[in-house]
C-alpha positions, -999 to +999 in steps of 0.1 A: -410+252-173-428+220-188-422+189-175-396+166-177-412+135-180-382+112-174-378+125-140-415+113-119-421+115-080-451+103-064-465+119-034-480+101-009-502+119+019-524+115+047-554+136+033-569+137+065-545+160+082-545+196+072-511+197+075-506+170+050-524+189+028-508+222+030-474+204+027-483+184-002-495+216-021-460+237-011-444+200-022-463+194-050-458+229-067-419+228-059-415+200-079-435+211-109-418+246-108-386+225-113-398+206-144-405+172-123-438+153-130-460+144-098-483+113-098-507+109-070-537+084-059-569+099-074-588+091-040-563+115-024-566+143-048-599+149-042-588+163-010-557+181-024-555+215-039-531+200-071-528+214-104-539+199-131-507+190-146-501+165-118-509+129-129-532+109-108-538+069-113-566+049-098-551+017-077-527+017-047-508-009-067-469-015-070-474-006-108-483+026-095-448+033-090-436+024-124-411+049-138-405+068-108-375+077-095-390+085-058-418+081-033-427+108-008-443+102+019-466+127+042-478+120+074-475+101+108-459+068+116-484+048+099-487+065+067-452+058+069-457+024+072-478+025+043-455+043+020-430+013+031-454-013+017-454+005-020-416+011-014-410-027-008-431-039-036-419-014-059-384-015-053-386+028-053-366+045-024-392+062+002-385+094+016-405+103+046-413+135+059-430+134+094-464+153+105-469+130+135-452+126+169-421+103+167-411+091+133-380+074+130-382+062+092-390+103+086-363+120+074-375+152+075-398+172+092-424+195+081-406+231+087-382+214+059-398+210+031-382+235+007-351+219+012-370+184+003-379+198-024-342+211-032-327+178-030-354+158-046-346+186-079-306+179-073-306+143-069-287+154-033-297+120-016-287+091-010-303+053-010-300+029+020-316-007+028-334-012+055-339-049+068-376-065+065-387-101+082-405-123+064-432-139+084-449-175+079-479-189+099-477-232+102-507-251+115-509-288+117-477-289+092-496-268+065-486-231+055-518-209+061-505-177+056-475-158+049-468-117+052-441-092+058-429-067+078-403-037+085-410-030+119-420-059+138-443-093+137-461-091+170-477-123+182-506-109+208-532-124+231-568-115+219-588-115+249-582-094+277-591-124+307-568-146+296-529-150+288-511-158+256-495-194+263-466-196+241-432-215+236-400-193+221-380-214+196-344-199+181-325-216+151-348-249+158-341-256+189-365-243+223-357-217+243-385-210+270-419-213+270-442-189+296-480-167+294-474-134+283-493-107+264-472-117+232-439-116+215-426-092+196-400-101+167-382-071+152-358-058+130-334-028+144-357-002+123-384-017+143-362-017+181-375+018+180-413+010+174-435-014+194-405-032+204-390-006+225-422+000+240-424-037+253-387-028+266-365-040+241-331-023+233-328-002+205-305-010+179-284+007+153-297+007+120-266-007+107-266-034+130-279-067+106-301-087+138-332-096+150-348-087+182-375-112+202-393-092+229-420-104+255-447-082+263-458-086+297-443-122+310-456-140+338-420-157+339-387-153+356-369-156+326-382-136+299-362-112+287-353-093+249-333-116+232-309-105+200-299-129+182-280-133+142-297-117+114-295-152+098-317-168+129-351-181+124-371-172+151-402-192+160-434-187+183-456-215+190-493-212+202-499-235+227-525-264+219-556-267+239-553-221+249-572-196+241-560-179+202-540-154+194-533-130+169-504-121+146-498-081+135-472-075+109-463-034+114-497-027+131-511-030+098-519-064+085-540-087+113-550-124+113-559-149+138-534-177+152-559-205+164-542-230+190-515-249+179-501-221+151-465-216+146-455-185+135-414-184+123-397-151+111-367-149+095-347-119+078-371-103+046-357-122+012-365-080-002-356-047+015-369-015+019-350+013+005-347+046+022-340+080+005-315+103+029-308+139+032-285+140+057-253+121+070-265+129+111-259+098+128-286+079+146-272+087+178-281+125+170-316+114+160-323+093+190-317+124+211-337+146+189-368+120+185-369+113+223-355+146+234-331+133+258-312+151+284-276+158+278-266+191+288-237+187+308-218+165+280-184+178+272-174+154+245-140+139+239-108+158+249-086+174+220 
């Protein structure tokens, strides 16, 4: 069957895995067999067995995307992540399939990928937003730098002697001040992620808030706070203290000398998620986390 050039997926993989690899050749040939162009990186095709039908372009850009309708993603949590930076800047739904451990943007896991490939072919999915932060670093009044995230923007102490020496601001006003590892600021995707390692409550996905978690406070009050989706949530760096340093998704790093102010509000631009199924979250928690409820009987009829 040729292909149908006004249907394009790209594939996304981490090459380093053999399991990637495998699954991107079974996903790759799938979609071909069906008439559906594939484009891939040409750094990560070198490490693919792809046929050469299968269109590879040069740059990670957002360009890269242009005129497809999907983005598949292979691998752990953090090739995840970095199929949610194309995703974002691209506007073009991600659909995740997971090779690692947890995965909670996944949506499916690697025994499944025939029927990815079925409902990529069918169109059976279905697009939903997920809520980003936007993330801006203040110093002496000035803006010195500015990122993004999905997950979280985790404000962390860089040496291991000393404490991070920070006061918690919500909606412009103070709210406590203590030494702590860092702070973690997240959306509800992210209450599953660093945040809920730091002992933050996980929230629904379809709950619109944001999450401010200490990590590790010398402080008798100092614990996750949720607050509106339409808070702006602010960490300052005390004066005169060691730095620190700001990590948007684990990914993107830069220093925070004394005296930075880092505020995070609700992401002006989404990510968008391709889904396969209608399970709710609750059934994924349980599955991700494999939490015990034998025993459960369920409502009465």
């Amino acid at each position: 069957m040729t292909q149908d050039r006004s249907r394009t997926v790209f594939l996304l993989a981490h090459t380093g895995r053999p399991a990637a690899v495998r699954s991107a050749e079974l996903v790759v040939k799938g979609l071909l067999r069906a008439g559906i162009g594939v484009r891939v990186l040409e750094a990560e095709a070198a490490d693919l067995p792809l046929p050469g039908e299968v269109e590879l372009v040069k740059e990670a850009t957002p360009q890269s995307l242009d005129g497809c309708e999907l983005l598949i993603v292979l691998g752990g949590d953090g090739t995840l992540l970095r199929g949610a930076e194309f995703a974002r800047a691209s506007g073009v739904p991600m659909l995740g399939v997971n090779l690692g451990r947890v995965g909670f943007l996944a949506e499916a896991e690697r025994d499944d990928l025939d029927k990815v490939v079925d409902r990529v072919v069918n169109r059976a999915y279905e697009v939903e937003e997920r809520m980003t932060v936007d993330v801006v670093v203040h110093r002496n009044g000035d803006i010195v730098h500015t990122d993004w995230a999905l997950n979280e923007a985790a404000v962390q102490k860089v040496s291991a002697e000393r404490m991070l020496e920070v006061v918690l601001e919500i909606d412009g006003r103070p709210v406590t001040g203590f030494g702590c590892d860092g702070i973690v600021c997240a959306t509800p995707t992210g209450s599953t992620a660093y945040a809920f390692s730091a002992g933050g409550p996980v929230v629904w996905p379809e709950v619109e808030a944001l999450l401010m978690v200490p990590i590790s406070a010398h402080a008798l009050f100092a614990k996750p706070l949720v607050t509106s989706p339409d808070s702006v949530l602010a960490v300052e760096v005390l004066p005169h203290v060691p730095p620190g340093v700001l990590w948007c998704d684990g990914r993107r790093t830069v220093e925070l000398p004394p005296g930075a102010r880092v505020e995070v509000r609700r992401g002006a631009v989404p990510v968008r998620l391709a889904r396969l199924h209608h399970a709710s979250f609750t059934d994924r928690l349980v599955a991700k986390f494999a939490l015990p409820v034998s025993g459960w009987r369920g409502a009465p009829h």
